[in-house]
C-alpha positions in Angstrom: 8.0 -4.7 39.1 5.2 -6.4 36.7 6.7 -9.1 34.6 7.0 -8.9 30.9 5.4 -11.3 28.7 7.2 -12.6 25.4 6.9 -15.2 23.1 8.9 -17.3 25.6 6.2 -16.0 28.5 2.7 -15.0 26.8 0.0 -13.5 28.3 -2.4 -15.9 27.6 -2.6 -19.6 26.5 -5.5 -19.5 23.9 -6.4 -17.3 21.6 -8.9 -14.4 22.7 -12.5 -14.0 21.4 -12.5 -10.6 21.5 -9.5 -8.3 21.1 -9.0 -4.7 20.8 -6.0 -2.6 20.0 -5.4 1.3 20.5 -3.3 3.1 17.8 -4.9 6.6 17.0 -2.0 8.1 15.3 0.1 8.6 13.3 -0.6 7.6 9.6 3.1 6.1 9.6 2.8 4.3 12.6 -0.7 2.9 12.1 0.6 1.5 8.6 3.5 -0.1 10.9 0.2 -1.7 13.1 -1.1 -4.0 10.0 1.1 -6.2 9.7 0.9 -7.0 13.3 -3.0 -7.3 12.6 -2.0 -9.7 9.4 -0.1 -11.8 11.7 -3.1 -11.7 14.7 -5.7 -12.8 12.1 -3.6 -15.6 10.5 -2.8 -17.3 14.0 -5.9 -17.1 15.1 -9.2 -16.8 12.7 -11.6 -17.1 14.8 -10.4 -14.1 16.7 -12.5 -10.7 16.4 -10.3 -7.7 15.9 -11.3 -4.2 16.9 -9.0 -1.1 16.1 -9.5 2.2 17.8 -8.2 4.9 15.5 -8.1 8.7 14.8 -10.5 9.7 12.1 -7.7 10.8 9.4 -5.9 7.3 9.9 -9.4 5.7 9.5 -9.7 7.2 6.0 -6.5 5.6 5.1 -7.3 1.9 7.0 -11.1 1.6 6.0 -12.0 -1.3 4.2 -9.3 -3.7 6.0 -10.4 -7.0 6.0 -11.8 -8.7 9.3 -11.1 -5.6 11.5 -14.4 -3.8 13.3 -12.8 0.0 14.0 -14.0 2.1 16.5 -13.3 6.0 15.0 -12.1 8.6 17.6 -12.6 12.3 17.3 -9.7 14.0 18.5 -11.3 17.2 17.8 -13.9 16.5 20.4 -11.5 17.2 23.1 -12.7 15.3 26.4 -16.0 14.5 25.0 -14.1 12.2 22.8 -13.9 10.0 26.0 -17.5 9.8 26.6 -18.5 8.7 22.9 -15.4 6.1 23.2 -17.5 4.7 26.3 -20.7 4.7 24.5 -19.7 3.0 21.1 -18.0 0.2 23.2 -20.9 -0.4 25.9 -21.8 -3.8 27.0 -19.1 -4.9 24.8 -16.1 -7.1 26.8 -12.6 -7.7 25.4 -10.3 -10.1 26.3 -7.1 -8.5 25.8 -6.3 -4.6 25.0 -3.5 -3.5 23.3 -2.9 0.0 24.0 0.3 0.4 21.5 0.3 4.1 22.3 1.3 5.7 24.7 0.7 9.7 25.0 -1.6 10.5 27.9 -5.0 11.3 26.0 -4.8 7.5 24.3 -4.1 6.2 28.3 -7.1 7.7 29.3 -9.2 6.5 26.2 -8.1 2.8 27.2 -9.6 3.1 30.4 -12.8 3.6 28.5 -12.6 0.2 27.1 -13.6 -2.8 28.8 -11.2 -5.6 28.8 -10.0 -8.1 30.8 -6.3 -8.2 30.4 -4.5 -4.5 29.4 -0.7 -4.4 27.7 1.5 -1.9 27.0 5.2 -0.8 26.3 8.1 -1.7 28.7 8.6 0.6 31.0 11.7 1.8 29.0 9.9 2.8 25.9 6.6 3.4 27.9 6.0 7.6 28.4 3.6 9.6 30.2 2.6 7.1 33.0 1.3 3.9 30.3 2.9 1.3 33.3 0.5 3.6 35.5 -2.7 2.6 33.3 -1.6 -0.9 32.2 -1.0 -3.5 33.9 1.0 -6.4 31.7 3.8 -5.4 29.6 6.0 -6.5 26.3 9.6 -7.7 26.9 12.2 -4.6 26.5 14.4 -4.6 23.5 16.2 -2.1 23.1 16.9 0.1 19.9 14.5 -1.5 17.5 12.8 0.0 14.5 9.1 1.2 15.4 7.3 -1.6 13.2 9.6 -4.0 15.2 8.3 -2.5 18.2 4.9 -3.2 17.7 5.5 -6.9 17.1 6.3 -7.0 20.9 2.9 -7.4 21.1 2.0 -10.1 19.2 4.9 -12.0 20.5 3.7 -11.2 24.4 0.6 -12.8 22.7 2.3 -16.1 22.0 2.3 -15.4 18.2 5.7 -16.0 17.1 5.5 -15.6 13.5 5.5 -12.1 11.7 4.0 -12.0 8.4 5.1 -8.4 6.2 1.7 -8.4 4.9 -0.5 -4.9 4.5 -2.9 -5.1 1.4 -4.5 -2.0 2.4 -8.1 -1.6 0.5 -7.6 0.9 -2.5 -11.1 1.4 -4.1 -11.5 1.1 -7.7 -12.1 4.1 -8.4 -9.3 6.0 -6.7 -7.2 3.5 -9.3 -8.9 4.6 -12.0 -8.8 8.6 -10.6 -4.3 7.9 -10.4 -4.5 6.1 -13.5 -5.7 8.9 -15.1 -2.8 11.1 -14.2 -0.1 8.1 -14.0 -0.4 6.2 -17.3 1.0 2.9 -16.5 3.2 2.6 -19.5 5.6 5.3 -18.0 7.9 5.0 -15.5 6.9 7.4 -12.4 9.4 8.9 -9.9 7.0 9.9 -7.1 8.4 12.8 -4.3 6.6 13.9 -1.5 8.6 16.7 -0.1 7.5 17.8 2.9 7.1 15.8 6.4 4.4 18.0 8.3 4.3 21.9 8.7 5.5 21.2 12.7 8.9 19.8 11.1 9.3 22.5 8.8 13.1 23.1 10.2 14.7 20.1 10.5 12.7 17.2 8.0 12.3 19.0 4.9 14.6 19.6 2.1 15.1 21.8 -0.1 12.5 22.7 -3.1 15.6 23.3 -5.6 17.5 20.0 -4.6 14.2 18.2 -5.1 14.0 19.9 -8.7 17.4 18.6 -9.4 17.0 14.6 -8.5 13.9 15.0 -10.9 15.9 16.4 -13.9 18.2 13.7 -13.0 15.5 11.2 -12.9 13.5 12.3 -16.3 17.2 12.9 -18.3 19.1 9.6 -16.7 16.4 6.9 -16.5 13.3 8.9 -18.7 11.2 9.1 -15.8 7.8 10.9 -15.7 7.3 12.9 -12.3 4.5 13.1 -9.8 4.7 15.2 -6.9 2.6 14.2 -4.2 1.5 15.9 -0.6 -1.3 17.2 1.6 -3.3 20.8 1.3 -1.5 22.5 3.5 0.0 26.3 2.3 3.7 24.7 3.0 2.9 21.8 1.1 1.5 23.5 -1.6 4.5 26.0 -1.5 6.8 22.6 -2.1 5.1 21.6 -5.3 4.7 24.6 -6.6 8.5 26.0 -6.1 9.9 22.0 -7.1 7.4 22.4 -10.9 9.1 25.6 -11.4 12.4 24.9 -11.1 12.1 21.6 -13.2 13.5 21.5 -16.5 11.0 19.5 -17.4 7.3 18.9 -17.0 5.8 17.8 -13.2 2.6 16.3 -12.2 1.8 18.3 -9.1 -0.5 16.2 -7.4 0.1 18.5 -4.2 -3.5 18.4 -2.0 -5.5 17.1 -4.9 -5.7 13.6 -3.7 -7.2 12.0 -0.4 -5.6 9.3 1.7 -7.0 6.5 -1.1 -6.3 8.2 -4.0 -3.1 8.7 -2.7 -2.2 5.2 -1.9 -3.2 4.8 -5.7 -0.6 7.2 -6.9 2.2 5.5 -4.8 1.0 2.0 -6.5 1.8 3.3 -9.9 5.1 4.9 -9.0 8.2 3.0 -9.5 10.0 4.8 -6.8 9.3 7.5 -3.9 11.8 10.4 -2.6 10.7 11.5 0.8 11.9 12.3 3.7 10.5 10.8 6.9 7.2 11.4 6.4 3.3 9.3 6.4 3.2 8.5 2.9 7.2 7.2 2.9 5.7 4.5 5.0 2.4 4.5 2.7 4.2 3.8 -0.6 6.4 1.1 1.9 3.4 -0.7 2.5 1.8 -0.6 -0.9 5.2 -2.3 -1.8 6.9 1.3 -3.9 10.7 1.4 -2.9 11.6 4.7 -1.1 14.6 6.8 -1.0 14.1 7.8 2.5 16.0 11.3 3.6 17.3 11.1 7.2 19.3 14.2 9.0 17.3 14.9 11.7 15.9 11.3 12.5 17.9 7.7 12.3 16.3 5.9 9.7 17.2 2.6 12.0 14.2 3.6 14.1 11.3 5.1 11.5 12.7 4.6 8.0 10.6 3.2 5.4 10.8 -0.5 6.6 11.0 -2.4 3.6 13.6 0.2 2.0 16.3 0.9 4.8 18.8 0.2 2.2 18.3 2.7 -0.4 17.8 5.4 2.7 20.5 8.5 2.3 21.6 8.4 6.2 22.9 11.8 7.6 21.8 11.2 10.9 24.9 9.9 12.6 26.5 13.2 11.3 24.1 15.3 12.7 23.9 13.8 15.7 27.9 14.4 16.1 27.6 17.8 14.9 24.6 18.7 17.5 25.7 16.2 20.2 29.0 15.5 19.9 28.4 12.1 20.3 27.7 9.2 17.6 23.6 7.8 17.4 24.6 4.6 19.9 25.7 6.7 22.5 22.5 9.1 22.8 18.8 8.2 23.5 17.5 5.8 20.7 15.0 8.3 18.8 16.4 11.6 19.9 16.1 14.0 17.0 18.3 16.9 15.3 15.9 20.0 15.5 18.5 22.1 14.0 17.0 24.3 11.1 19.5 23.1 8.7 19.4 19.4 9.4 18.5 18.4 6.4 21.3 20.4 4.3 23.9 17.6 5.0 22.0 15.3 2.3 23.4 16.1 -1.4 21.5 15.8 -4.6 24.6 13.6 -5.4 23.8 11.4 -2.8 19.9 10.7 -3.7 21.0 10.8 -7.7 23.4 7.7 -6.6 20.9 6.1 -4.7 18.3 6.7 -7.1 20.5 4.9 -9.9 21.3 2.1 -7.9 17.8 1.2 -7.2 16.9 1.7 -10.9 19.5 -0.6 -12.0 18.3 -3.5 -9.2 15.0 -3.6 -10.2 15.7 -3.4 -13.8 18.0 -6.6 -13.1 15.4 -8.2 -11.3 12.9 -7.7 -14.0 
């Protein structure tokens, strides 16, 4: 078996000219890839960075500083590979990353030139990566995704992790969420939905979203945004959360792009989300969450910085579905049963909620 390289055993012994990572998707997991990219730059400046990336998570990256990306059209279907082969011709790296590891981004790596190729453990490694690369990151088991991708750095030699994202907002996508978010209110953001493909077991309900906002504007005089993408579920969410409010919402729901998003969740003082892109958006931009976990364990994709104010029903769930507690299944199997997310009370996020409200007004 091919060894695996960790801090203790890197790769290399110097720092690479020429680096390139693959990460197309998601939006949460490419957020999770910058500070490994932070880290990269600050052990080695000299180092030249290029990211290959999914158009959508390129809107949300562009801009970051010191990093060359390449764009992928997944749209393009196998054509996608060809243009991946043309934009990186006579170009040589010296070490690929290829932190993903679905089949189509394999194949895409062998498009790149590079002299050195890593990937996941053979443990965490699916749809024949070890076939495609040949180094790997040490195996440790059970960690949190953004942990995960650290393996690489550390196969790398760089030991030290810097929590740094500073992702580029434009000016004017401040002054576009200013506009809506007056900065001398305090804003409860919530993104309800997760995706339209988790529609059974990641989303809760509209009316238990309207109560923690009541509970939110009448407890702590908090001013509500609701935040999401264009998509007729989404849209559904905001609309069926403003009517049910007892008081006034801003319903943000597809009016913003990935930018002007990032704005909004600057201004907010706190997000309620489940697990979801933007919970790991306003995590990076440094807005606390109140993650929602049923059908997913928080341990392995909740909002990194915020894993304490996280309502955890997972371990239920997994009893209920499984009969068996989280540590005894497969570390990031899900609960896809349509009621999943029922378990988590209003009471539940309304106590969390006033907890974090009462830390950061101590801390302030």
């Amino acid at each position: 078996m091919p060894p695996e390289y960790s801090a203790d055993r890197p790769l290399i012994n110097a720092p690479p000219d020429e680096l390139c990572l693959l990460r197309l998707s998601a939006l949460g997991d490419c957020t999770h890839v910058v500070p490994v990219v932070r880290s990269l730059q600050a052990a080695w400046p000299q180092t030249r960075i290029t990211w290959i990336i999914g158009r959508l998570e390129h809107r949300l990256l562009e801009g970051l500083p010191g990093v060359e990306f390449v764009v992928v059209d997944k749209n393009r279907g196998r054509r996608a590979y060809g243009d991946l082969r043309r934009a990186l011709r006579g170009r040589r790296f010296d070490v690929l990353l290829q932190m993903q590891v679905s089949l189509r981004a394999s194949l895409l790596g062998l498009q790149v030139p590079a002299r050195q190729r890593l990937g996941f453990d053979r443990q965490r490694a699916r749809d024949f990566q070890w076939l495609f690369t040949r180094h790997r990151i040490a195996h440790r088991p059970r960690e949190h995704v953004l942990d995960g991708f650290f393996g690489f750095a550390e196969a790398l030699g760089v030991r030290e992790r810097l929590l740094r994202w500073d992702i580029p907002v434009p000016d004017a996508a401040r002054t576009w969420a200013a506009g809506y978010l007056p900065a001398d209110r305090p804003w409860l953001a919530i993104n309800p939905c997760s995706s339209a493909r988790f529609r059974n077991f990641r989303n809760w309900a509209p009316e238990r979203y309207a109560a923690v906002a009541d509970h939110a504007a009448e407890r702590h005089g908090m001013d509500i945004v609701l935040t999401g993408g264009p998509t007729d579920l989404e849209r559904e969410y905001g609309e069926a959360i403003a009517a049910q409010c007892r008081h006034p919402v801003t319903n943000l729901v597809g009016r913003t792009d990935l930018k002007q998003l990032l704005a909004v969740l600057e201004c907010a003082q706190v997000l309620v989300s489940p697990d979801s892109g933007p919970a790991h958006m306003a995590n990076a931009t440094g807005t606390p969450v109140i993650g929602l976990y049923a059908g997913s364990n928080p341990d392995r994709t909740g909002p990194y910085c915020s894993r304490q104010w996280v309502v955890n029903q997972y371990p239920e769930a997994c009893r209920a579905a499984f009969g068996k507690p989280p540590e005894d299944l497969r570390w990031g199997r899900r609960v896809r049963e349509p009621n999943v997310m029922e378990r988590i009370t209003v009471a539940e996020v309304t106590e969390r909620l006033d907890a974090l409200r009462q830390a950061t007004s101590s801390d302030a």
